[in-house]
N, C-alpha and C positions, 0 to 999 in steps of 0.2 A: 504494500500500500504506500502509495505516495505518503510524503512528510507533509503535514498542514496544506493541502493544495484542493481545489474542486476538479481537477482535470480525472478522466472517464479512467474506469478500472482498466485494465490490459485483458483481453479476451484470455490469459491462463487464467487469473484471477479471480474473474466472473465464473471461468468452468470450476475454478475451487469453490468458493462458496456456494456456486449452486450443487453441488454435490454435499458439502458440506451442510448446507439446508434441509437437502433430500432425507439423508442420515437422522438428522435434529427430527425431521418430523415423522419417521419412519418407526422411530425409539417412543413407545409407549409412557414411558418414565418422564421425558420429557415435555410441557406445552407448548400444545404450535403456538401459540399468540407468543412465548417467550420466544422460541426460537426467530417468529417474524420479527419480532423487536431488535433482536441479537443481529438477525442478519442488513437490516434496515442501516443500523447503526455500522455496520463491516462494511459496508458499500458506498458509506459518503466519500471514500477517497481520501482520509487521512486516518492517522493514528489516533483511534477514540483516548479519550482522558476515562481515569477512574472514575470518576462519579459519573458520568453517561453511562461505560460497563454496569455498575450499581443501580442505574436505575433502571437499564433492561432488565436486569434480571429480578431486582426487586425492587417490583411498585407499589406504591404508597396502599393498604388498604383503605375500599372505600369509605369517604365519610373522614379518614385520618388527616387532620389537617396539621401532623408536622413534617 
């Protein structure tokens, strides 16, 4: 993944995470709504920061307003 850029994934890239998705959502254990989140976040074209990772994966329950 490009460093801090919005320039387009590289066609191996896209064939990783879409495999990689496929997998995510293949795996019962897993939620697809996390998995889309996860992969959402992998495809903007730069290195996600922790707290974006943190918040795909855990979102706030509803109603929680911290």
């Amino acid at each position: 993944m490009a460093a801090n850029t919005n320039e387009p994934l590289s066609p191996t890239v896209t064939k990783v995470l879409d495999r990689y998705l496929a997998a995510l959502h293949a795996d019962d254990d897993i939620d697809n709504e996390l998995a889309d989140r996860l992969d959402a976040l992998l495809r903007k074209g730069k290195v996600p920061k922790l707290d974006d990772i943190n918040a795909a994966f855990f979102t706030p329950a509803e109603g929680d307003n911290s």
